[in-house]
N, C-alpha and C positions, 0 to 999 in steps of 0.2 A: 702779377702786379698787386700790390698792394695801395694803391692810392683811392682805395673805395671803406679800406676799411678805417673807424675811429684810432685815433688817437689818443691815449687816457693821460690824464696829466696827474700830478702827485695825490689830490685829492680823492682820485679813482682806482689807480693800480693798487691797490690793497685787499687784503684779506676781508670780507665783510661777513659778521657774523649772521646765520641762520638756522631756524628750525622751522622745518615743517613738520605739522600737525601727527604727533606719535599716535595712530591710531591701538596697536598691538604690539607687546614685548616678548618672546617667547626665549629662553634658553633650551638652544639644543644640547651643549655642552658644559660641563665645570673644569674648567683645568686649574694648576698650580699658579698659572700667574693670570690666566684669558681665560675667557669666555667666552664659548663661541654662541651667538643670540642672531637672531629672527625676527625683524621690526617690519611692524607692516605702515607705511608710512603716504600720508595724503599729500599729493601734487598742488600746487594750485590751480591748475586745471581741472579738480578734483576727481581724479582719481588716485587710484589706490595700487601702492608698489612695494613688494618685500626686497629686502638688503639684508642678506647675510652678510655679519662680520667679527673680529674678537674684538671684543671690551676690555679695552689695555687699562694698567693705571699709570702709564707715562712714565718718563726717564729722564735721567740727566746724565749727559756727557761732558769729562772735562780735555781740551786742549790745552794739555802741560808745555809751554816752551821756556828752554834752560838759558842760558848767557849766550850761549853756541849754537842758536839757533836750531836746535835738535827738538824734537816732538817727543815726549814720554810716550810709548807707547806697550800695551801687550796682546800675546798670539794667543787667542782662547779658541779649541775648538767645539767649533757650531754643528750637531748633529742633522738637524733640519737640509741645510746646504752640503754637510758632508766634506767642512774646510775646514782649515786653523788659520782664523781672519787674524789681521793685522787690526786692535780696534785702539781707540783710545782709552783711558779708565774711565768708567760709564756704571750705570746701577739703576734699580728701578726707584719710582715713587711710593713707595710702598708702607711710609708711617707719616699717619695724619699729622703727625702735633710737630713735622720736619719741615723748616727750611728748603725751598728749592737748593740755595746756596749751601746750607748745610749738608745738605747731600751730597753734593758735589764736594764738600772739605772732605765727606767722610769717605764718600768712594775712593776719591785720590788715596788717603791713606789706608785705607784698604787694600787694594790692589797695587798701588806703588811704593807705599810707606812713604808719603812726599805729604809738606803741606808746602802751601803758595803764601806770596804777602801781597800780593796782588792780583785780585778778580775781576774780572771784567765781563758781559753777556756779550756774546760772541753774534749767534742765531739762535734763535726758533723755529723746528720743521716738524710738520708732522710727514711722519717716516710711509707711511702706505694710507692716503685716507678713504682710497675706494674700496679696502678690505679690515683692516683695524681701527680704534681709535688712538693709536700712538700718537704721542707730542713729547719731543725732546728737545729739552733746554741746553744748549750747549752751552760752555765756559770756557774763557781762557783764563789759563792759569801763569803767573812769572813769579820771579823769584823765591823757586822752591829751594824746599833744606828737604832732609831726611827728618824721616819721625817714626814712631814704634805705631806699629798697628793700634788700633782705637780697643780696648776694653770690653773682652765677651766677642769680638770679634775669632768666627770660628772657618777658617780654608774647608772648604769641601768639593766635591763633584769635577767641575772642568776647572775650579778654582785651583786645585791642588797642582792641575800640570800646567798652568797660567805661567809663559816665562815675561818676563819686563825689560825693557832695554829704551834707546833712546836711538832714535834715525832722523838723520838730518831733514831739515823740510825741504829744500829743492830734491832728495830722493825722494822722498815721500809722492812729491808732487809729479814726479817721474814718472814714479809706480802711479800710479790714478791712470794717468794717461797712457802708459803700454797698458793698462788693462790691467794690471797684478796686483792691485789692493782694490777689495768689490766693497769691503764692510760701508754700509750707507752711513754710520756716524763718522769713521775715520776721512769717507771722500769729502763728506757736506763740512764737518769741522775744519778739516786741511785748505778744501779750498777758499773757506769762507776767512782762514786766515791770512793765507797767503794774497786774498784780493784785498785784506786791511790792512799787510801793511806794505801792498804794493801804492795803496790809496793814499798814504799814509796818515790811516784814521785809527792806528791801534791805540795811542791815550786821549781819543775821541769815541771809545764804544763803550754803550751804556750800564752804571754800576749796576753790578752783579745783583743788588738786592729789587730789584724792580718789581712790581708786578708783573703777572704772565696772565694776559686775557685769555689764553686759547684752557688754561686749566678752569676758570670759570664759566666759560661755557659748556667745559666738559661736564662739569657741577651738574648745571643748570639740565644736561640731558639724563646724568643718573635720577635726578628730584623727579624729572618727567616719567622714566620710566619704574620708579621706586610708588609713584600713583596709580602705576596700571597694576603693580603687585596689588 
């Protein structure tokens, strides 16, 4: 039974932002893109509790759909899981003086050789927050053309055997559901599109150039523990 429990109404169902009291910062780890760190952090009950986790710098993924309702999508394979996921073109956050949106122009052409004439913010998730601090900005992308890769731009590593193709979205949404596409940006993008414009609020989702609170408080956690250095 559930008629004991509250009710949240618009004003409440929301993400609300918080920090408790960073007591200690420790890196166990330095890697290429994460860090793996050690926060010893105050309750308000005050006590005191360590959280291991990696220290992402966030990503953006874009959701390319063509006239044909088809999803650009590519097969990279992922070492970690030991697959060749089905993902959308996606990229990290990785230079300061970059555009959310401009990441996402440049990933797409990157990895697809595509640019869009229409952007839209699709979601925001943060992808695992009891173990990382990932946040990825999704984008939908329409009215794409072809375009040459972007300048200094160099293929290496799993980039090299990266194929590109386009799958319809009712397959796509297929695959989710028998279980056969796991990549967490391709599920959360596909579905998140497919339920806008089952809604039909796809030239109702908001422009691509918005602010992202959740990157500001991510800010707001490196200054804290950038004081404990």
């Amino acid at each position: 039974m559930t008629a004991d429990l509250p009710v949240l109404g618009p004003r409440d169902n929301v993400d609300r932002p918080a920090q408790w009291p960073l007591v200690s910062h420790k890196v166990l780890g330095v890697g290429a893109v994460s860090d793996y760190v050690d926060d010893t952090v105050a309750t308000p009950d005050g006590e005191q509790m360590h959280r291991q986790y990696l220290l992402h710098p966030g990503a953006v993924a874009v959701i390319a759909l063509d006239d044909h309702d088809r999803v650009v999508v590519v097969r990279q394979y992922r070492h970690p899981v030991g697959f060749q996921l089905i993902e959308p073109p996606a990229g990290l956050l990785d230079a300061d003086d970059e555009s959310f949106l401009a990441a996402a122009q440049r990933e797409l052409a990157e990895e697809a050789m595509l640019a869009a004439d229409d952007w839209r913010l699709l979601i925001d998730m943060f992808t695992s927050p009891g173990c990382n601090s990932e946040a990825i900005r999704f984008f939908l992308a329409r009215g794409l053309r072809r375009v040459p890769r972007p300048d200094g731009f160099v293929v290496e590593h799993e980039e090299l055997h990266m194929q590109v193709g386009l799958v319809p979205l009712a397959d796509l949404v297929e695959g989710i559901y028998a279980g056969q596409i796991q990549s967490p940006s391709l599920v959360a993008g596909v579905l998140a599109l497919e339920a806008a414009r089952q809604s039909g609020r796809l030239d109702d989702l908001r422009p691509a150039d918005l602010p992202w609170p959740a990157r500001d408080i991510r800010q707001h956690l490196l200054d804290e523990i950038a004081k404990l250095a």
